[in-house]
N, C-alpha and C positions, 0 to 999 in steps of 0.2 A: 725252401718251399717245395721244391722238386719231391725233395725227400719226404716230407711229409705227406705228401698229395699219395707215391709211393706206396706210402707204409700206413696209409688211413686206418686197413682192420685191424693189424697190429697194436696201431695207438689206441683205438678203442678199446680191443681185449683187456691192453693194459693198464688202462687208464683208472679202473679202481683200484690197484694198487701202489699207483703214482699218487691218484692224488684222495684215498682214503676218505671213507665217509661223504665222500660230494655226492655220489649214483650212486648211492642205497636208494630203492626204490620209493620209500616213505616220503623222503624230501625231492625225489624227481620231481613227482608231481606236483610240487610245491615250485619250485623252478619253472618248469614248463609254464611258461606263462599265458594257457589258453582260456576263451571267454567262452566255449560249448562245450555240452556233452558228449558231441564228436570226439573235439579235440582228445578230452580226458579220457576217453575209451579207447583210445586208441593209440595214444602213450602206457595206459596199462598191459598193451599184447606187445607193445615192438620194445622193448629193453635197450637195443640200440640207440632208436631215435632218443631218448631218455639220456642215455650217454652223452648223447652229441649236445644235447640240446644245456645237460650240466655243466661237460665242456666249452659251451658260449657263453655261459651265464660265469663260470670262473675267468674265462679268460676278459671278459668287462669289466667284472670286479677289479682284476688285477691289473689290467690296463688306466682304471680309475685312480690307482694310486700312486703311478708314476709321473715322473716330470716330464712336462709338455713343452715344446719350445714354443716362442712367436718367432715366425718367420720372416725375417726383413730383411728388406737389401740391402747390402754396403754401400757405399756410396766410392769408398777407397780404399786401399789395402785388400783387396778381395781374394788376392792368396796369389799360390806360383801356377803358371800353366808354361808347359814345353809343348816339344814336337818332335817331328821330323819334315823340313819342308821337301827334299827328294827322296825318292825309297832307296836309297845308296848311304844315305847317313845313319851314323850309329843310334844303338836305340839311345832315348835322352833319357838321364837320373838325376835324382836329386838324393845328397849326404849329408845329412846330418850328424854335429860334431857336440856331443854331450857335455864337451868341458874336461867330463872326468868318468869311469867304467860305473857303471847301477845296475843292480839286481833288476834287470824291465819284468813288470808283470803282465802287462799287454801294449798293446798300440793303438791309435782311432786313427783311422782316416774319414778326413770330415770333406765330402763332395763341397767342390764352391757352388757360388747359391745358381739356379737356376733362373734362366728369364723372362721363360713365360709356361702357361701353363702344361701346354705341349711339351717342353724342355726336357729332353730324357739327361742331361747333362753334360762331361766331358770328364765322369771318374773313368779311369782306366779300363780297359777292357784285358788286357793280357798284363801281366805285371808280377815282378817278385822282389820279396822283401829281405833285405839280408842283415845279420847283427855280425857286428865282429870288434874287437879289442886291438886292432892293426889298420892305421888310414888308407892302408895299401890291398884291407880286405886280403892278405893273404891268407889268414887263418880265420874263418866265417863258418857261420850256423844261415840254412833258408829256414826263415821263418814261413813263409810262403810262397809260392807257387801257382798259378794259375793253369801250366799246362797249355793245354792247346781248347781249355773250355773256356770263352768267354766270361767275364763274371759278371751276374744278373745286374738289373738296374738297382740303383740304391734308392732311386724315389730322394735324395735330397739327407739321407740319414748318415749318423755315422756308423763307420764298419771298423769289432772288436779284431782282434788278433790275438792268442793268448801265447803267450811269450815266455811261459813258465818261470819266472825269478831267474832268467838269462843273463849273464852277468856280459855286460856292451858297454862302449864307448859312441861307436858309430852306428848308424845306423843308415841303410843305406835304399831307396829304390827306383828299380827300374822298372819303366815301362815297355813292352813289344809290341803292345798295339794300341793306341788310342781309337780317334774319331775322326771319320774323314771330315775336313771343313775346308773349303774354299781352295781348294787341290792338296791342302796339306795335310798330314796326321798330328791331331791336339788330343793333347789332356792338361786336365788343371785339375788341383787341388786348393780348398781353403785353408787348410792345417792337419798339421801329421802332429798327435801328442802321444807321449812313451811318459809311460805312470810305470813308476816306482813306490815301492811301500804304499800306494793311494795317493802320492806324490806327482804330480803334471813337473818330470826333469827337463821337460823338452823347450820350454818356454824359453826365447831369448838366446835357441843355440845358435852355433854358426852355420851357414846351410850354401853349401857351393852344387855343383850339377854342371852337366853337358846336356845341351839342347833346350836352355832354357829360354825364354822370350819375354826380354823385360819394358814396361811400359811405365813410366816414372810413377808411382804414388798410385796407379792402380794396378800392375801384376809385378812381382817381384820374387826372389826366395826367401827374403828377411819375411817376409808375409806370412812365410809357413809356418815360423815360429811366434808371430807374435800374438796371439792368444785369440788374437778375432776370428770369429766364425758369424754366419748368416741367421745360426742357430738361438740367437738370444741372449737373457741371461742366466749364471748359472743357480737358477732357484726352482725350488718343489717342495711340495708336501706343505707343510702346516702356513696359514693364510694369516697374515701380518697387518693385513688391513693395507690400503693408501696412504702416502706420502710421508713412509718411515725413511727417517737420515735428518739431515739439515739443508733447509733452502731460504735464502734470503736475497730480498730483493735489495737490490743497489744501486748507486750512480754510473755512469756511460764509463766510469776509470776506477771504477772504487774496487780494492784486492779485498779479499777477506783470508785468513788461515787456517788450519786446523793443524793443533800441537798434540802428540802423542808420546809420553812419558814411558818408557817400556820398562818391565820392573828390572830388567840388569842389559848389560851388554850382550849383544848376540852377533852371530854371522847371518844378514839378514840373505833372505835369496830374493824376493821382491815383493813390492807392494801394488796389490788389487783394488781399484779405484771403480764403484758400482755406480752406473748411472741413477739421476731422480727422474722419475712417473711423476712429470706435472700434468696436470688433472684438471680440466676449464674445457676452454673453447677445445683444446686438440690435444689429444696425449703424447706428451713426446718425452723421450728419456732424454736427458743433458746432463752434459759436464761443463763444466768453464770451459770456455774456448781456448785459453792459454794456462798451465801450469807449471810453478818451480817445485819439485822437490829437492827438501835440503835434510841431510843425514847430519848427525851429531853423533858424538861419542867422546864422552866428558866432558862436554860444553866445547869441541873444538868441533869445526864443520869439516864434514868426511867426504862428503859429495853432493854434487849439486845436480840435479837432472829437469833438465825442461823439455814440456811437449805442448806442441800447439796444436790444435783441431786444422787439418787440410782442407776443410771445407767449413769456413767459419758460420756460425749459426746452422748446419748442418747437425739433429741430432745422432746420440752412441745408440744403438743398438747390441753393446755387450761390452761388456768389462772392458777397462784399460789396464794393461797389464803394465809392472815398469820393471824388469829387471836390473837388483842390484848386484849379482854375482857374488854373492858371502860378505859384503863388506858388515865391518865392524861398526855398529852401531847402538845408540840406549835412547836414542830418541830423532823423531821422525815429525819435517814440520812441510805438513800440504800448503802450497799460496794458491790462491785461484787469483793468479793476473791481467786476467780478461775476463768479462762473463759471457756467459752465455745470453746472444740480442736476439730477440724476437720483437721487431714493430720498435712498440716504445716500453718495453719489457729486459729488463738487464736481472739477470738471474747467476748468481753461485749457488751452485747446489752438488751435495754427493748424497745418496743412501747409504753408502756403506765402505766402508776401509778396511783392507786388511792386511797384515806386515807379516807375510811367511818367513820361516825360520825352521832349519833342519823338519822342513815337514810338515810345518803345525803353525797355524794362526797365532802368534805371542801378543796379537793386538785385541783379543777377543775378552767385551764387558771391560775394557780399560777405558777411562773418562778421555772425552776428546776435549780440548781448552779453543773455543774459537775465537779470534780474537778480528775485528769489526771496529772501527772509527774508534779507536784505544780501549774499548769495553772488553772485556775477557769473559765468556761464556761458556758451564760446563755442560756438554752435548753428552749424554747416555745413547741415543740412537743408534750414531756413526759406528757403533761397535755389538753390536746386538746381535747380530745373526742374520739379520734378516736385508732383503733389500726393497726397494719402493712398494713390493706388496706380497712375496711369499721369503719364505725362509731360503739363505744362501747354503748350497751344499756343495760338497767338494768335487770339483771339475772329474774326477775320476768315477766319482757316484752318478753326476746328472750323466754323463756320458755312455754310462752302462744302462740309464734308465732309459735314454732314446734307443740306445739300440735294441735294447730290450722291448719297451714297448716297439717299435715299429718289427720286430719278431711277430710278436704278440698279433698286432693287428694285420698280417699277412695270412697269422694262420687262422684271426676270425675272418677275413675277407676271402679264404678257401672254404672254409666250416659253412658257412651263412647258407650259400646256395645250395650245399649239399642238405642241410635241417631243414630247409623250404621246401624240397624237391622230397626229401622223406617225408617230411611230415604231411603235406599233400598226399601224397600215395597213401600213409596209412592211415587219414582220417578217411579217403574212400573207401578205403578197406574196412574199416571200424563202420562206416555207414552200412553198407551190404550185411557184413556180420551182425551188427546188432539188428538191422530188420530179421533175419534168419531168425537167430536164438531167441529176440521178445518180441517174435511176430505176434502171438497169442495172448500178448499182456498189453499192460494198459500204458507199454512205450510203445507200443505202433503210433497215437495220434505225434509222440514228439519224436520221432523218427519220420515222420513224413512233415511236419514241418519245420524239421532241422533240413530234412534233404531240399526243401523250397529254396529257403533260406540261399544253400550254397549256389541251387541253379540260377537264382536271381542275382547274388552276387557275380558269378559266371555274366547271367548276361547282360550285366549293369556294366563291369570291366569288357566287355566285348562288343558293346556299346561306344563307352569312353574313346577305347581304341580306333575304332571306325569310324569316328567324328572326328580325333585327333587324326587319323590319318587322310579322310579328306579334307581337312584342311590345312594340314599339310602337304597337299600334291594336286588340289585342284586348287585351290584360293591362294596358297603360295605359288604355285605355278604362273597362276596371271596376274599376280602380283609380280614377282620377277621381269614376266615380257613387259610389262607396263612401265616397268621402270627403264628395262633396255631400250621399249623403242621411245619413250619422253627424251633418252638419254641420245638415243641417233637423231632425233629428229632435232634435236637443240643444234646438237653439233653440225648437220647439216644446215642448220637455218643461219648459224656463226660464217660458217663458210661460204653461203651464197650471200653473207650482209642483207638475210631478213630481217623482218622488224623485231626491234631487242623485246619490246613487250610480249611479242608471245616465245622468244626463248626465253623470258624470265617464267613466263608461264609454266611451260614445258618442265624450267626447272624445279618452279612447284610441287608438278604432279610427279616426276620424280622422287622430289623428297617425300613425298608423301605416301608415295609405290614402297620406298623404303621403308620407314618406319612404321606402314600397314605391318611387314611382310612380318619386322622386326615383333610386332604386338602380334602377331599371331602367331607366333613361335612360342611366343611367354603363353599364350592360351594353351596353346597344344600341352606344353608342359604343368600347366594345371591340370586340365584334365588324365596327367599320367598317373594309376594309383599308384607305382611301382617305387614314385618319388614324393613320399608325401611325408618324410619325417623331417625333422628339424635338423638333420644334419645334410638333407637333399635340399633343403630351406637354404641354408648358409655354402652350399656350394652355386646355387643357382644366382647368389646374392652376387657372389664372387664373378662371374661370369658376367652379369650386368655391370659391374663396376670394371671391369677389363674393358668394356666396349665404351661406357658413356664417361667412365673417367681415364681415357688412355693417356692423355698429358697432364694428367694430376698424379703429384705424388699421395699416396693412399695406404691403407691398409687394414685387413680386416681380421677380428677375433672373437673368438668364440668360446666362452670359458663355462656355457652350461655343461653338467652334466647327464641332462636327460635328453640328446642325440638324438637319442636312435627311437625318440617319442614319435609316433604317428597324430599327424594333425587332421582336424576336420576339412574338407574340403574349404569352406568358408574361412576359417581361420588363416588357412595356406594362402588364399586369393588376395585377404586383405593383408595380410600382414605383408604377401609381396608387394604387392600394391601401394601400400604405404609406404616401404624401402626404394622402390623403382620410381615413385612421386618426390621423395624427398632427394634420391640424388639425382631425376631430373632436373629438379629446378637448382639445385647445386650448378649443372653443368652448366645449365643456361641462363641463369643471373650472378651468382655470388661468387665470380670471378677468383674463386679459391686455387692454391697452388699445393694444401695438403687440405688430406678430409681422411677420418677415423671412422669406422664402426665397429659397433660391439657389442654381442647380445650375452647374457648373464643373468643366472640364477638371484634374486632377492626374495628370500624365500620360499611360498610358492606360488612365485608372479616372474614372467619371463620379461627381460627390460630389452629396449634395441635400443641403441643410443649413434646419434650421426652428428659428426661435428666437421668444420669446415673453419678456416680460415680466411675466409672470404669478407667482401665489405660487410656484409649484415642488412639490417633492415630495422625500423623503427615497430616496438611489440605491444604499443596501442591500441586497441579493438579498431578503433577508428578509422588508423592508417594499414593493417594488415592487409599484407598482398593474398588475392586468392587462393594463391596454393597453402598457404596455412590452413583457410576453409575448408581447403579438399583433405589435409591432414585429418583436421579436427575429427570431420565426418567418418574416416576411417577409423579413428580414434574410436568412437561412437559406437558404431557397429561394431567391433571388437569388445565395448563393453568395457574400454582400459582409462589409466590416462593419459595423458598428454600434458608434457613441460615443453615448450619452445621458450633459448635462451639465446640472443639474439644484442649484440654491441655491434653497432655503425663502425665500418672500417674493420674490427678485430674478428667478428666471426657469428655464425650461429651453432647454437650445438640444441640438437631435437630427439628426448627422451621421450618413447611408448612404452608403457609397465601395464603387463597384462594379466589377470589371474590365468596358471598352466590349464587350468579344468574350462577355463573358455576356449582354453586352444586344442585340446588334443581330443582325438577323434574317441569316441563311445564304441564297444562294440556293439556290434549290429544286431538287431534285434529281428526276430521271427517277421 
């Protein structure tokens, strides 16, 4: 980023010849996505702005076609973290043992997950990476290097390393500087993977280190190889629809199988087991709580591997990896010997299986045989490509695609301010000018009410702000004392054993000093224009649910594509509105322990959908509790509909589908 920031005129100079045909000026103005004659006149004088602005319009497009993660926490296995507890101990490493020497084409290092949103992490900050053909590291290649420059935050991403077809057994890194925490120096890592051929060699090696800090079943080294990451699963690109694989419901002990016929004998390296997207009251990815894998080859059994879930009824958040190290095999048989229990819900289920071999899926479009209470069933799913709703791609591609993308949107997240900041300056400049040159023509009257236009807008935003900012510093202000002194005067009245009803009083007006202060915070951020798009929507959503759902497990996603859409002011209010009602009363009635949301393109109608596992509520007209009414009515005024789906004990889940054109803001008008 440094570098780019650096080298801004440069990129631009060169940038029609990078990326050809994008800034021809014909289709700039087609790009430039402006609603005045300002705008347009003033992209025809500055060629630069035009540039930049092609430049954002490519790098979204191209951002748009790579694979996204969902982010979620481990719950176990979370990866290796070391140290140094006194500054007299050596730095700590971690080595990885390949088995056997590969051509490496590059490395990931994958940050472990962060834990809140402030979290800047604990990836390394000084650090170097070494390859070598000798355990003893006597004969070594640095791959990297950090120097004495700290390396930037990673925001949670992975970081490539290109390794040129380096021919390695070991692989080896140290750290020099971590993170100071609690008088010690940490870093952690979630997983170090070395791709060969487009090959992930790295999976299931053996992994030793000095200074490392083991905590049973949540930090470890075996951690670093075993394929989990915080990052998801590994799918992108073409859309698969919901609840591809096989799922079937079962008794509290009942196994189910899947048999895989391979068409000869191979040296298998291991098999990939993709969780299912069950889809209801709460989405959650599962596997069976307990599995045997059992290897054959010529009808004799070759190995047998079993994995239980550490956290039973706990869902996968990303693949389960099983390494077979080459064993000879022609057929492969999955047991799910537990299932997966939610309430009174017993579930076997996988999306997708895959049986690596020298490289290459040998399991792919091969008939899967399930076999269920003696019935034998042929499953086409289990082998398809795809998992519970986008297509599976190779751990070497998605991982080039995050890093990529998250490239990508650092250097739109530099570009943005700078295209604002120009293009402002030269629509005032295109305003003067064009009064000048068609003073004497009959664009004076739309130059003098284009220039209204912008000073009302001017003092419409200069308005917002000055309303937003006193209340934020005068009505927040005494909302805060109000709250401190309800809050001294309780505890003074505790201590002299005054009468409990006016400290319960007290405590009232407390709470209610709070969640004033709280509601005026959410206003002030309405009236902010600066956050008015759909992806300032779902970060603001995020921040509400960190506060009112902090001992709920949760999680939240975002699969539109139109972001970076500006909403109407009205649109923005109620649709928060609606979100911050429904997980209020989440927090304060329905006793939930996880709750989903997700808003998504059907379309062109934007859907939110919130769901909870909580008792529920009877969906009767009759018996509906009020906050449905206050749903509805939002519902209403948005113009949308409204499905509330609502099981006693199991859960509710509350779908809003909106048409886009009721949501997004118009440009403004003379």
């Amino acid at each position: 980023m440094r570098f780019f920031c650096q080298n801004l005129p440069a990129l631009i100079g060169t940038f029609t010849l990078t990326f050809g045909g994008l800034s021809s000026p014909a289709t700039a103005s087609t790009a430039a996505q402006t609603h005045n004659p300002i705008g347009r006149v003033a992209r025809i004088f500055n060629s630069e702005l035009v540039t930049i602005e092609d430049r954002v319009a490519w790098l979204e497009s191209r951002v748009s076609t790579l694979a996204s993660h969902r982010e979620q926490a481990l719950k176990t296995g979370l990866g290796c973290r070391g140290g140094r507890l006194n500054p007299s101990d050596p730095d700590p490493s971690v080595t990885l043992d390949l088995g056997k020497e590969y051509p490496l084409e590059s490395l990931f290092l994958i940050p472990s997950q962060l834990e809140t949103a402030n979290d800047l992490g604990l990836f390394p900050r000084l650090f170097t990476i070494e390859l070598s053909n000798r355990a003893d590291f006597g004969q070594r290649m640095v791959l990297f290097t950090a120097g004495k420059t700290p390396y930037p935050s990673t925001e949670g991403k992975p970081v490539r390393f290109v390794a040129h077809d380096t021919k390695a057994r070991y692989i080896r890194l140290t750290v020099h500087e971590g993170h100071n925490r609690g008088g010690g120096e940490l870093f952690a890592l979630s997983e170090l993977v070395a791709i060969s051929n487009g090959n992930p060699v790295s999976f299931g090696a053996t992994v030793t280190g000095e200074g490392l800090f083991t905590v049973p079943g949540i930090w470890g080294s075996e951690f670093l190889t075993d394929g989990r990451t915080p990052l998801g699963i590994w799918q992108g690109g073409e859309w698969g629809g919901k609840n591809r694989g096989d799922l079937i419901n079962v008794g509290p002990d009942e196994q189910v199988a899947w048999t895989i016929d391979l068409p000869k004998s191979s040296p298998l390296e291991r098999v990939v087991l993709f969780p299912h997207l069950v889809s209801g009251m709460l989405d959650s990815a599962v596997l069976p709580d307990a599995l045997n894998i059992e290897i054959f080859n010529k009808g004799a059994s070759v190995k047998s591997v079993s994995w239980n879930n550490p956290l039973p009824g706990a869902t996968q958040v990303c693949p389960l990896v099983i390494p077979l190290r080459d064993l000879e095999g022609d057929q492969i048989r999955i047991t799910g010997t537990s299932p997966w229990k939610m309430g009174k819900l017993n579930i076997q289920a996988v999306s997708e299986i895959q049986v690596r071999s020298e490289g290459s899926n040998i399991a792919g479009g091969l008939p899967v045989l399930r076999t269920y209470q003696g019935k034998t069933t042929a499953i086409q799913t289990l082998t398809d490509g795809f998992a519970s709703e986008r297509q599976v791609i190779p751990v070497s591609t998605w991982l080039s695609q995050l890093h990529e993308r998250w490239r990508l949107e650092s250097e739109l997240k530099a570009l943005k301010p700078i295209r604002q900041e120009m293009a402002s300056q030269s629509e005032l400049n295109a305003t003067w000018g064009s009064a000048v040159m068609l003073g004497l023509t009959f664009l004076i009257p739309v130059f003098i009410v284009e220039r209204r236009r912008l000073i009302n807008r001017n003092y419409l935003d200069n308005l917002r702000k000055r309303i937003a900012s006193d209340l934020h510093d005068d009505i927040g202000s005494n909302l805060g004392s109000i709250s401190l002194i309800a809050r001294t005067a309780r505890k003074d009245l505790v201590r002299l054993s005054g009468p409990q009803e006016v400290a319960e009083d007290l405590g009232e007006v407390e709470s209610i000093a709070r969640e004033s202060s709280l509601a005026m915070r959410d206003i002030v951020w309405l009236l902010e224009r600066r956050q008015d798009s759909i992806g300032d929507l779902v970060q603001r959503m995020r921040d509400t649910a960190n506060r009112l759902l902090r001992n709920v497990e949760y999680s939240l996603e975002c699969d539109s594509c139109k972001i970076a859409s500006k909403l109407s002011l009205d649109a923005k209010r109620h649709l928060f509105l609606f979100y911050k009602e429904a997980i209020h009363n989440i927090f304060k009635h329905s006793r939930a322990t996880r709750v989903s949301v997700r808003l998504w393109d059907i379309d062109d109608k934007l859907a939110l959908e919130i769901c909870d596992n909580g008792i529920g509520f009877k969906t009767n007209a009759k018996d509906q509790p009020s906050s449905v009414h206050k749903l509805e009515e939002r519902a209403r005024v948005l113009d949308g509909k409204l499905d509330v789906l609502s099981i006693e004990t199991k859960g509710t889940s509350v779908r809003l589908t909106v048409k886009r054109s009721h949501l997004i803001a118009q440009p403004s008008l003379p």
